[in-house]
N, C-alpha and C positions, 0 to 999 in steps of 0.2 A: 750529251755527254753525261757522264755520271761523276756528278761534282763530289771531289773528295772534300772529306771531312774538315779540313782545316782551310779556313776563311783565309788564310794568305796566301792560297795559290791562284795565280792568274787565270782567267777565264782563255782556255785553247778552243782551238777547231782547225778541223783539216780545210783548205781551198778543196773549190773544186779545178777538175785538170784549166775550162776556161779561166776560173778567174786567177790562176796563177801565173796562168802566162799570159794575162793582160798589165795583173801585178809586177814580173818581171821587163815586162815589155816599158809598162812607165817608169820604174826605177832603171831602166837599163842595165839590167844585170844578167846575169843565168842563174839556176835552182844552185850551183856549184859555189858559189859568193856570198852565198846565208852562211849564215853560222848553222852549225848540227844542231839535231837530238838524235840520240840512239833511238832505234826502236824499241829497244826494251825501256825507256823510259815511262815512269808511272803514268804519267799523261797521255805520253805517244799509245801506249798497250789501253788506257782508258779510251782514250779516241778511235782505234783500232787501225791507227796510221799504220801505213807501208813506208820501205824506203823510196826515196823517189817523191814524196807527198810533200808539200810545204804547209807545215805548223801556223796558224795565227794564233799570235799569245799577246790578248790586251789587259793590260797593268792600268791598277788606279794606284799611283803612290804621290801618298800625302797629297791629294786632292788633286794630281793633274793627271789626264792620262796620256797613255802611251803605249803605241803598236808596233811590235815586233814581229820576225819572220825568222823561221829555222825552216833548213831541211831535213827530212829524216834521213837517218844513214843506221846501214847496220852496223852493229855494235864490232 
């Protein structure tokens, strides 16, 4: 990925199609029960995510981290 310029944005990446739906499979969810990103978002268009794609976005804030999931959706 091509880390944008400013130091407080979370490190993204796209799953791939396995491990998203092993990830959906442990959380028992569907792709449909994340939260979005648009595809046009800066990250999603850096990543060169599609809709349909599940976002990992890991946060260090104030010393602990923390792993998030979005799906992409067109805008």
């Amino acid at each position: 990925m091509n880390r944008p310029a400013n130091e407080l944005v979370p490190q993204h990446k796209v799953l791939s199609v396995s491990d998203a739906n092993a990830l959906m499979k442990k959380l028992g969810l569907t792709a449909s029960n994340l939260p979005k990103i648009f595809s046009t978002d800066p990250q999603a268009v850096a990543l060169g995510a599609k809709p349909g794609d599940i976002v990992e976005i890991d946060r260090n804030d104030f010393g602990k981290k923390y792993r998030y999931y979005r799906q992409v959706v067109e805008e």
